[in-house]
C-alpha positions as CSV (number, residue, x, y, z in Angstrom):
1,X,0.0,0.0,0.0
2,X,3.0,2.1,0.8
3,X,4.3,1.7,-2.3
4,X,1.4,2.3,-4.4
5,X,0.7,5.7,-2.9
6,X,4.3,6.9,-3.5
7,X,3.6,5.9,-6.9
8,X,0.1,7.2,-7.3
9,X,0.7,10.5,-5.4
10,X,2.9,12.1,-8.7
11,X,0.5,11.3,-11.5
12,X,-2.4,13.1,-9.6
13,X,-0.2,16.0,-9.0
14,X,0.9,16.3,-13.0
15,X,-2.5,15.5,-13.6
16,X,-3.6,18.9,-11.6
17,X,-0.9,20.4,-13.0
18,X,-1.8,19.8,-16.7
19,X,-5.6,19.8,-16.4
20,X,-6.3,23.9,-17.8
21,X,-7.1,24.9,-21.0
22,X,-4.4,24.7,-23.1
23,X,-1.9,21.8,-24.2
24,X,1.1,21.0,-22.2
25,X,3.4,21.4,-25.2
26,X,2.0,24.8,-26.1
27,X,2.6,25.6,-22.8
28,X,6.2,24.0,-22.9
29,X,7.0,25.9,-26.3
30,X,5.4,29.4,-24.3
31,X,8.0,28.8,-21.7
32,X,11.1,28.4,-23.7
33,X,10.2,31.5,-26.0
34,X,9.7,33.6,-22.7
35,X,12.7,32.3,-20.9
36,X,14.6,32.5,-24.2
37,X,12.9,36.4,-24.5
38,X,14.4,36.9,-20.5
39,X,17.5,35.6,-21.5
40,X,18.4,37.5,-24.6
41,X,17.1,41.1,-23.1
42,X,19.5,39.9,-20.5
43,X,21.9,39.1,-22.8
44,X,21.8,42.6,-24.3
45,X,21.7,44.3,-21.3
46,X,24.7,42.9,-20.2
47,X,26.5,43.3,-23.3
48,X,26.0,46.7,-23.2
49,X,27.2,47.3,-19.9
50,X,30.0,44.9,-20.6
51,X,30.6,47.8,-23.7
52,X,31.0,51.1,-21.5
53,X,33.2,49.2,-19.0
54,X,36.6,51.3,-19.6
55,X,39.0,48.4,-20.2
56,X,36.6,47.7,-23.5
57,X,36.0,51.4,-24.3
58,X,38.5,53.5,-23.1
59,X,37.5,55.9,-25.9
60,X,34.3,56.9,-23.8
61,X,36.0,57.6,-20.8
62,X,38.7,60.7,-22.8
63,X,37.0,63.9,-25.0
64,X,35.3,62.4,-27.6
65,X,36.9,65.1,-30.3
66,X,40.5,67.7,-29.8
67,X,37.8,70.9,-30.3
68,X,34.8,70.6,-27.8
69,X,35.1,70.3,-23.9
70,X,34.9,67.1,-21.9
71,X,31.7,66.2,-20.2
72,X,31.9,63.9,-17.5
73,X,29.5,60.9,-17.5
74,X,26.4,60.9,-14.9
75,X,28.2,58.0,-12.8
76,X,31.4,59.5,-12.8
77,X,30.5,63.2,-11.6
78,X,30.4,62.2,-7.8
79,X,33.9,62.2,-8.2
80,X,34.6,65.4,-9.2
81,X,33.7,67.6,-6.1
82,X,31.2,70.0,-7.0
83,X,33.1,70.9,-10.7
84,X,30.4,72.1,-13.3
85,X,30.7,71.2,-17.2
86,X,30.0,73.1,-20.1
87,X,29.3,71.5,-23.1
88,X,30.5,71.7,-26.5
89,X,31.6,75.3,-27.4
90,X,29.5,76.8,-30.1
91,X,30.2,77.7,-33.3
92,X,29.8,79.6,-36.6
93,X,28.9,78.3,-39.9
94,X,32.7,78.8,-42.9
95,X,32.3,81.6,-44.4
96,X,32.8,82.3,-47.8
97,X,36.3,82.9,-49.1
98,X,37.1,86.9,-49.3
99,X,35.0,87.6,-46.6
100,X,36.2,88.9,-43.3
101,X,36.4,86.5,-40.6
102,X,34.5,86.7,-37.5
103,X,35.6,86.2,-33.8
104,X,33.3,83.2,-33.3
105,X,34.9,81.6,-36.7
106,X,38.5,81.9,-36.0
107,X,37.8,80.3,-32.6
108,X,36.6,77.4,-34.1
109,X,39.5,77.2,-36.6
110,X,41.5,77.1,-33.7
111,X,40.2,74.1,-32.1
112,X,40.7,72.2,-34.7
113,X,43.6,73.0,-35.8
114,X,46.0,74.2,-32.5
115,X,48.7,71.9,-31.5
116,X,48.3,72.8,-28.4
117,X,44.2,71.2,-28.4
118,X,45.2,68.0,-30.4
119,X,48.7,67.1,-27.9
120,X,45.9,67.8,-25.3
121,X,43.7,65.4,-26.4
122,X,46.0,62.6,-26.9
123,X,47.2,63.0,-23.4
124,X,43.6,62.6,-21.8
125,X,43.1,59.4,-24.5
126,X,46.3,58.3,-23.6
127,X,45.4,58.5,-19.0
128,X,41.9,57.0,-20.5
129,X,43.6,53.7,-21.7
130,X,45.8,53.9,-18.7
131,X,42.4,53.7,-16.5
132,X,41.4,50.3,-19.0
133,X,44.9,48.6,-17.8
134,X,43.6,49.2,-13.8
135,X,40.5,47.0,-14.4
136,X,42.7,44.0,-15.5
137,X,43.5,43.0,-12.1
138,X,40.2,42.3,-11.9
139,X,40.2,39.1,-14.3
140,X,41.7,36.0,-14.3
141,X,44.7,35.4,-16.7
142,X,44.7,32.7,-19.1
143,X,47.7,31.5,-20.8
144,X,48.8,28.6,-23.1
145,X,52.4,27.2,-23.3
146,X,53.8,24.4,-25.1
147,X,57.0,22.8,-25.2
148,X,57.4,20.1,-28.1
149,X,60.8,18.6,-29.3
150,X,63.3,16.0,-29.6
151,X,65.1,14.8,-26.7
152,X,68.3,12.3,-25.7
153,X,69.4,11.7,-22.0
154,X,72.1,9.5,-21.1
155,X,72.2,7.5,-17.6
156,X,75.4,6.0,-16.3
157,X,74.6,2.2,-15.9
158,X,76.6,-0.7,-16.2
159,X,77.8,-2.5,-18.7
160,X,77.6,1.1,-20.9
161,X,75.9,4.2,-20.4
162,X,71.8,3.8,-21.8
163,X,70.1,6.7,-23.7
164,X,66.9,7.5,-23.9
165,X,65.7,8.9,-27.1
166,X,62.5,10.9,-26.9
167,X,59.9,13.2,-29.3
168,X,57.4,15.0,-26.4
169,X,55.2,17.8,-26.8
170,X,53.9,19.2,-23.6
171,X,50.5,21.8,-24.2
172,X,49.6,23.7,-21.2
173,X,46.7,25.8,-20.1
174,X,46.9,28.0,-17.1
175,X,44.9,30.0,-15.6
176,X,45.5,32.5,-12.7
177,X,43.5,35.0,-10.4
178,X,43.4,37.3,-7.6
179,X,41.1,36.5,-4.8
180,X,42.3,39.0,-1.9
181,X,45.2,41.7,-2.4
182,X,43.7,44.2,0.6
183,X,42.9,46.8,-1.6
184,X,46.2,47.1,-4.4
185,X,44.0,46.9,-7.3
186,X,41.2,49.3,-5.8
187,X,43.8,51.7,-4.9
188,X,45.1,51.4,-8.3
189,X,42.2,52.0,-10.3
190,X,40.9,54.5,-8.2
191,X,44.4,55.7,-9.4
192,X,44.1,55.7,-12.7
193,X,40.5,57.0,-12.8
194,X,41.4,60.4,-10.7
195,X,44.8,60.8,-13.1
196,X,42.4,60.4,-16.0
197,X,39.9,63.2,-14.8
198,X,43.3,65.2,-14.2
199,X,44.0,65.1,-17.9
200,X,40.2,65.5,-18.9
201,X,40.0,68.8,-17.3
202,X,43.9,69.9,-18.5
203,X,42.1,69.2,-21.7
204,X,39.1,71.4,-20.8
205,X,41.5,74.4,-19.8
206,X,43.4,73.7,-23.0
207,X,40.7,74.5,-24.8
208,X,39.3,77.7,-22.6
209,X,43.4,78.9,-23.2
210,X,43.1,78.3,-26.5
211,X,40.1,80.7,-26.8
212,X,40.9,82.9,-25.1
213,X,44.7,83.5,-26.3
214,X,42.6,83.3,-30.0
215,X,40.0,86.2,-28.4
216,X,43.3,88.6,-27.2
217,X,45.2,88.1,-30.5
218,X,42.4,89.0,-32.6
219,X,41.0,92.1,-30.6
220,X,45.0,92.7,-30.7
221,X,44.5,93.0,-34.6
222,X,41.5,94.4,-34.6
223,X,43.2,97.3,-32.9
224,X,46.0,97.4,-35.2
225,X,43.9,97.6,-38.2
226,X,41.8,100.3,-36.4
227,X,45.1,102.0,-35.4
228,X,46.1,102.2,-39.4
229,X,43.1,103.5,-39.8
230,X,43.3,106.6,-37.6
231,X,46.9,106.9,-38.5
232,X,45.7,107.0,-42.0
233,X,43.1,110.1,-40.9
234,X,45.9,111.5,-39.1
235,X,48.0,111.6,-42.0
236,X,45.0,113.6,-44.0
237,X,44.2,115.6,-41.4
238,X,48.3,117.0,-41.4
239,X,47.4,117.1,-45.0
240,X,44.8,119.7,-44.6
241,X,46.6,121.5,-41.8
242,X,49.8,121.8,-44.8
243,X,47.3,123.1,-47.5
244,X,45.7,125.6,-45.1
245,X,48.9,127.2,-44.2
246,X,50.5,127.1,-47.6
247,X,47.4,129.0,-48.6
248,X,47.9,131.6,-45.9
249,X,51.4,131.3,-46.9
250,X,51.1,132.4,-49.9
251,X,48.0,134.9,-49.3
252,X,51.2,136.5,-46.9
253,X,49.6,135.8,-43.5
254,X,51.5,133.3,-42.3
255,X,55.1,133.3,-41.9
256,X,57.9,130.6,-42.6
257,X,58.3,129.2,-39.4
258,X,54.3,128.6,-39.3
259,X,55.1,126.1,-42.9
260,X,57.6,124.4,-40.9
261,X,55.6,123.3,-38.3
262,X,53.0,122.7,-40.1
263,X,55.4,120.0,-42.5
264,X,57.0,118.6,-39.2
265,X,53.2,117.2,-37.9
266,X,52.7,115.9,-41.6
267,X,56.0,114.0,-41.4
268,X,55.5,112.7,-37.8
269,X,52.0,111.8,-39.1
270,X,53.3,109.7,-42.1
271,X,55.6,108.3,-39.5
272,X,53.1,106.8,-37.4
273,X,51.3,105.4,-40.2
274,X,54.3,103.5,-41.3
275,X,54.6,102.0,-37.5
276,X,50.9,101.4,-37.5
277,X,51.2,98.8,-40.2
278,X,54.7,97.6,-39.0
279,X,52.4,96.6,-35.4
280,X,49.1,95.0,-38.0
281,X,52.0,92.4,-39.4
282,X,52.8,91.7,-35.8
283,X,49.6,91.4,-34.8
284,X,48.8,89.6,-38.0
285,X,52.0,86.8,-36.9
286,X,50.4,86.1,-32.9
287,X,46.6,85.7,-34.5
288,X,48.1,83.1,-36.6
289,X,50.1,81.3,-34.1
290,X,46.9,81.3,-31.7
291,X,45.2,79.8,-34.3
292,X,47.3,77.2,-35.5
293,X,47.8,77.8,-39.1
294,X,50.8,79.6,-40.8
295,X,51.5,82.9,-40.4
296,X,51.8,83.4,-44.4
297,X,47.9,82.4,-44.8
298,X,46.4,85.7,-44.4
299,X,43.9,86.0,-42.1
300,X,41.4,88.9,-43.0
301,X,39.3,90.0,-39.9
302,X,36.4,91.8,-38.6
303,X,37.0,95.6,-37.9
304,X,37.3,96.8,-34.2
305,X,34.4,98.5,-34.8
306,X,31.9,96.2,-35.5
307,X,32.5,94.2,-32.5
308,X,30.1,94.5,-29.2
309,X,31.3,96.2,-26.4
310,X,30.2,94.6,-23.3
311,X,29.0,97.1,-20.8
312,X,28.9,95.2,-17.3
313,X,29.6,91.6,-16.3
314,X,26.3,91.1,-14.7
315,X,27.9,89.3,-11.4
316,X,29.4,90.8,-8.6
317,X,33.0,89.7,-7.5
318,X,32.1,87.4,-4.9
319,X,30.0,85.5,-7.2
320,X,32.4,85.2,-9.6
321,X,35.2,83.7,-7.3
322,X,32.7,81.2,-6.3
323,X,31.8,80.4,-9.9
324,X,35.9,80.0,-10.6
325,X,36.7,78.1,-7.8
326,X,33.6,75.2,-8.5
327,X,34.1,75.9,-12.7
328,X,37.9,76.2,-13.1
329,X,39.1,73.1,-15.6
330,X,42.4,73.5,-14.1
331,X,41.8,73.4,-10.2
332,X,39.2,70.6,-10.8
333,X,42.6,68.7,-12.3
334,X,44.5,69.7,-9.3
335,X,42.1,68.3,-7.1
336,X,42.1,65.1,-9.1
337,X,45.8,64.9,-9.0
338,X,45.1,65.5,-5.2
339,X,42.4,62.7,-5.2
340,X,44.9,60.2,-7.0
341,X,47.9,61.0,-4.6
342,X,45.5,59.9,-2.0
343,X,44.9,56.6,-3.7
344,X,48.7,56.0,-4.3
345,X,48.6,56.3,-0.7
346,X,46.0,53.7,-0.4
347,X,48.0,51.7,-2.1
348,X,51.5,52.0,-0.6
349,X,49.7,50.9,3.0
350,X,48.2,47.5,0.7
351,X,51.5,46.5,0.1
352,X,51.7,45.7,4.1
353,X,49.1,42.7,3.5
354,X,49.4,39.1,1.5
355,X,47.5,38.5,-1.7
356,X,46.0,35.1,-2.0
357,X,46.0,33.7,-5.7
358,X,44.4,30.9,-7.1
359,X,45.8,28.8,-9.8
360,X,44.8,26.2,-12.2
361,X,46.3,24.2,-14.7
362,X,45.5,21.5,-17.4
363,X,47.6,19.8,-20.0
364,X,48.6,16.7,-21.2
365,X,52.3,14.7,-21.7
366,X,52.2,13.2,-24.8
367,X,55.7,11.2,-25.6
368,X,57.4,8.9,-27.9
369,X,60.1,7.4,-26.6
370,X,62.8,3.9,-26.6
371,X,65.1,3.3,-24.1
372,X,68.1,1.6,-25.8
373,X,66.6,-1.2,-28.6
374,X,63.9,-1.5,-26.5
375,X,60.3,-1.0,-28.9
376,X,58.9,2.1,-29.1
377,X,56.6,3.6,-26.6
378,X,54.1,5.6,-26.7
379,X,52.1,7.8,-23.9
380,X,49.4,10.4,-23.3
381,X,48.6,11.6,-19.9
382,X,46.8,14.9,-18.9
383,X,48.5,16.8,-16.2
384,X,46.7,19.0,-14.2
385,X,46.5,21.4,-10.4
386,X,44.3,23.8,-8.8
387,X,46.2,25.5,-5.8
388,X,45.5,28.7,-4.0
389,X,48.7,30.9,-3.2
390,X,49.6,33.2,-0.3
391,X,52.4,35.6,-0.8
392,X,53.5,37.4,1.8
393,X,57.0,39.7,1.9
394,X,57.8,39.9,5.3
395,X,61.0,42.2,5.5
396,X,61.7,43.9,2.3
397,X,64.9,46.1,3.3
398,X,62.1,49.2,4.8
399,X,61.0,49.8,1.6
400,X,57.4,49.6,2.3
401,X,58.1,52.1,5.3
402,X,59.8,54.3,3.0
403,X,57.5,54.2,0.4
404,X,54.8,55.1,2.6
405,X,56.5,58.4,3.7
406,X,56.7,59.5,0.0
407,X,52.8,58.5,-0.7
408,X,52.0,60.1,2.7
409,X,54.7,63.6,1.7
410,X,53.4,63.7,-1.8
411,X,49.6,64.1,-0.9
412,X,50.6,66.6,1.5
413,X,52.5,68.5,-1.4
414,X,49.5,68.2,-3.4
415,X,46.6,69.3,-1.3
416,X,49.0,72.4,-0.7
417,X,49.4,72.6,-4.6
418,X,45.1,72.5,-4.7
419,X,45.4,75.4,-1.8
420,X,48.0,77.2,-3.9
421,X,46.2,77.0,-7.2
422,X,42.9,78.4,-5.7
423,X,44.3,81.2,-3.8
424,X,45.6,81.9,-7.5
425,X,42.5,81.8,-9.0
426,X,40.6,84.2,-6.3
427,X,43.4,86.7,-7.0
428,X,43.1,86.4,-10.9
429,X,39.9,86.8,-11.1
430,X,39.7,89.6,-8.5
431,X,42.4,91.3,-10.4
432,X,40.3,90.9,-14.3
433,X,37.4,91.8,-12.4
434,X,38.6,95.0,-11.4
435,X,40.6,95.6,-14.7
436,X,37.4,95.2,-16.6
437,X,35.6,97.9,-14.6
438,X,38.9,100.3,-14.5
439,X,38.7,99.6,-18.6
440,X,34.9,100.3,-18.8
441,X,35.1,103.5,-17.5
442,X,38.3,104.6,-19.4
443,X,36.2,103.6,-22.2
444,X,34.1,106.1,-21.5
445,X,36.3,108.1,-20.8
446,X,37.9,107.9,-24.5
447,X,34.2,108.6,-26.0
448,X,34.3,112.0,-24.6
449,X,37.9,112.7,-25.5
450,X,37.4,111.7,-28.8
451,X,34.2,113.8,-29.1
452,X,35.5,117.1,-27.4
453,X,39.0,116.3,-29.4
454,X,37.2,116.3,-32.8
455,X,34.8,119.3,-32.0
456,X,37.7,121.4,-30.6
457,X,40.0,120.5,-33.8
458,X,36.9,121.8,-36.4
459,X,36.8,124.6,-34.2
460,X,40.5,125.8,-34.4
461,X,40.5,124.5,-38.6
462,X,37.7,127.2,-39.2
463,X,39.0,130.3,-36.7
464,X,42.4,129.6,-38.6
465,X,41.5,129.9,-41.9
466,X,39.2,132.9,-40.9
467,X,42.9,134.3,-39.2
468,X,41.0,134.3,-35.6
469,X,43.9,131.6,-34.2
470,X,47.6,130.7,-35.0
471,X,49.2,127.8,-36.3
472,X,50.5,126.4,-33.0
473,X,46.6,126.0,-31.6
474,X,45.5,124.3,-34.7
475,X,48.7,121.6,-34.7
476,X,47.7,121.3,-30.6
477,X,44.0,120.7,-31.2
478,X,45.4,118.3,-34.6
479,X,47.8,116.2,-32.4
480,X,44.8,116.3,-29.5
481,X,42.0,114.5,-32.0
482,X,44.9,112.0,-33.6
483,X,46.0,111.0,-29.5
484,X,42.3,110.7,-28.9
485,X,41.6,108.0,-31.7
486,X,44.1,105.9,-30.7
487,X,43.0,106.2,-26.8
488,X,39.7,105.2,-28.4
489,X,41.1,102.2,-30.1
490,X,43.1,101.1,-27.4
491,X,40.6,101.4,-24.9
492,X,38.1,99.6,-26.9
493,X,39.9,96.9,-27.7
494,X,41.4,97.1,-23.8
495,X,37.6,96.4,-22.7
496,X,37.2,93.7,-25.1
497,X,40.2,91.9,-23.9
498,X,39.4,92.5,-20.2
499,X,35.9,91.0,-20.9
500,X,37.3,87.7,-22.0
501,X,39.7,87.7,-18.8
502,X,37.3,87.5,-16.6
503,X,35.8,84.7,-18.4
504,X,39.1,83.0,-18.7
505,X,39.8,83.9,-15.1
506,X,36.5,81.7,-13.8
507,X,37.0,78.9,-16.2
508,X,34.2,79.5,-18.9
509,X,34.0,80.0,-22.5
510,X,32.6,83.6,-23.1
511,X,30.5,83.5,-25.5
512,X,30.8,86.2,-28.9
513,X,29.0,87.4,-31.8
């Protein structure tokens, strides 16, 4: 009876099991397309994880391009300590050949083509593979080895020595992996990972130098041109002073001495003229260099003119020196660098501890052999061991003391460098702060000059001519109006560069039209 209700028991239970609706085979079928479904989405899902890991793509880990900022990924923004990303710097469409190029133009000339970007870039590609070699620590190694050859070994025996002739080839698989190391490889991705956001960043203030260096060359040749230009007005207006004399000259009311003077401004003014284009080709030179292109392409630009002069930065100081010290590319990398001394740290202390390996081998022996006449033999054997390993330096000559006195010196040294660099940038950008406002008012300044300059020089032209003032007060008010267009140009382009110092000075891209 006992055995027939151990028997009996299952069949009623499959039979509950299998009563509904539909056919056990459909439902079989059902099961292996869902399970199949589960273990493909799986499949993928994993895959693609396995795909952003950085030992498989480093690439996504580095700038993706040498011309637009890095952005750091969602997971990996926790470590950077409250550092804020831009992203990819704007730019304007080519224009067409002949045309004058604009600010926003050049600058994206630059970033593609500036040495200083690309070398930049590799670097941070370069520390981004480095941070894929950390992770391999974390895998086993596999390795195959063979040894296959002839052989003859000879054994001292009585009557004669006896060889023993032999043809062996020896396969090998091994395999090896790290179960406990007390932190060495954490230490050392952890690393490689903060040295890689140290090169990121350098990259991201590469590019925000690169700008901006771009931005001062080319309101540098902006001024020049502008500068030609007044020294080219200056000229005419000597011009006019020379005719206006030579008339009275003639007419007999003005004297010799009165033609002199007035031929000495003309000279000086054709002087400065031929200095004002001497400074353009200077000018011309550093705009190309900034760029990255030769310095016999010519590079034809907007006029001074046409640019916008910014009236007010629209933050106070303070805000700005907290916007610098959480934006700046460059301290963000020197806290990395800090970050990563920490972790070499980390990883000097680790190397007080064993690490425990475990090990595993398979092969097989496979000979062909005779021992003096004797026949042939033949022989295939595998060969195989799984051990675990404990290594463990007990006295290694105080070098693990010493080394972690230079771990625990060097992270000193560089939380001071972190200390250093943002007491820096508080004084830079309190210093382009107040330049800016210094230049905005002196740009002012110059708009009355030049209008008081210009009405006070028409002024004199007409009371000479009419007889009503003398030489010397016209070549005054002359030399006044040509001093007060080139304090125009120079402060103008002065508050133009001043503008993109501060914005260089808190770690962003100022943005230009």
């Amino acid at each position: 009876m006992g055995m027939t209700t151990q028997m009996t028991e299952p069949r009623a239970r499959v039979a509950r099991e299998t009563r509904p609706g539909a056919p056990r085979p459909l439902k079989m079928l059902c099961a292996i397309a869902l399970g199949t479904a589960i273990a493909c989405c799986g499949c993928a899902r994993l895959g693609a994880q396995v795909a952003e890991r950085p030992e498989v793509s480093p690439d996504l880990y580095s700038p993706p391009t040498p011309e637009a900022e890095w952005v750091a990924p969602a997971s990996e923004r926790k470590h950077e300590s409250g550092a804020a990303y831009a992203g990819p710097i704007e730019t304007a469409s080519a224009r067409a050949p002949g045309t004058p190029t604009d600010l926003p133009s050049l600058i994206d000339l630059a970033l593609r083509l500036n040495p200083s970007t690309r070398r930049s870039w590799e670097a941070a590609r370069s520390a981004a593979a480095e941070y894929a070699i950390a992770q391999a620590p974390y895998y086993p190694r596999v390795g195959f080895e063979t040894d296959a050859g002839y052989t003859r070994l000879l054994f001292q025996v009585s009557p004669g020595p006896a060889a023993i002739r032999q043809w062996s080839v020896l396969p090998m698989m091994d395999l090896t992996y790290t179960l406990l190391d007390f932190g060495r490889r954490k230490a050392d991705s952890d690393l490689a990972r903060e040295q890689l956001a140290a090169a990121n960043f350098t990259f991201n203030r590469t590019i925000q130098t690169v700008v901006f260096s771009v931005q001062r060359s080319f309101y540098a040749l902006a001024a020049a041109e502008a500068a030609t230009g007044a020294a080219q007005e200056n000229v005419e207006l000597a011009s006019t002073d020379l005719a206006a004399v030579s008339r009275r000259v003639d007419l007999g009311l003005a004297t010799e001495p009165a033609l002199l003077l007035a031929r000495e401004r003309n000279a000086q003014a054709e002087f400065e003229l031929e200095n004002a284009r001497t400074l353009v080709n200077d000018a011309r030179a550093s705009l190309a260099v900034a760029v990255g292109v030769s310095a016999e392409r010519p590079l034809e630009i907007e006029s001074l003119n046409s640019q916008r002069v910014p009236k007010s930065l629209g933050s106070e100081v303070e805000q700005l020196i907290s916007q610098a010290v959480k934006h700046r590319p460059d301290l963000a990398a020197e806290a990395a660098k800090y970050r990563a001394s920490v972790a070499a740290e980390q990883r000097s202390h680790a190397e007080w501890y064993p690490t425990i390996q475990f090990g595993a081998n398979y092969g097989e022996q496979l000979w062909s052999y005779n021992f003096q006449t004797t026949p042939r033999i033949d022989s295939a054997s595998p060969a195989y061991s799984a051990l675990v390993t404990l290594k463990w330096d007990i006295f290694t000559g105080f070098e693990r003391l010493n080394d972690d006195r230079r771990t625990e010196a060097n992270r000193a040294a560089e939380q001071q460098a972190v200390r250093e660099l943002e007491l820096t940038t508080i004084a830079e950008v309190w210093r382009s702060y107040y330049d800016f406002q210094a230049d905005a008012k002196k740009y002012d300044y110059a708009v009355a000059l030049l209008a008081a300059a210009q009405e006070s020089y028409n002024d004199n032209l007409d009371t000479y001519k009419q007889g009503l003032s003398t030489i010397v007060e016209l070549l005054t008010a002359d030399s006044a109006l040509a001093n007060a267009r080139f304090t125009m140009i120079q402060a103008t382009a002065d508050l133009l560069t001043s503008s993109a110092a501060v914005a260089y000075a808190i770690g962003a891209v100022q943005q230009v039209h």
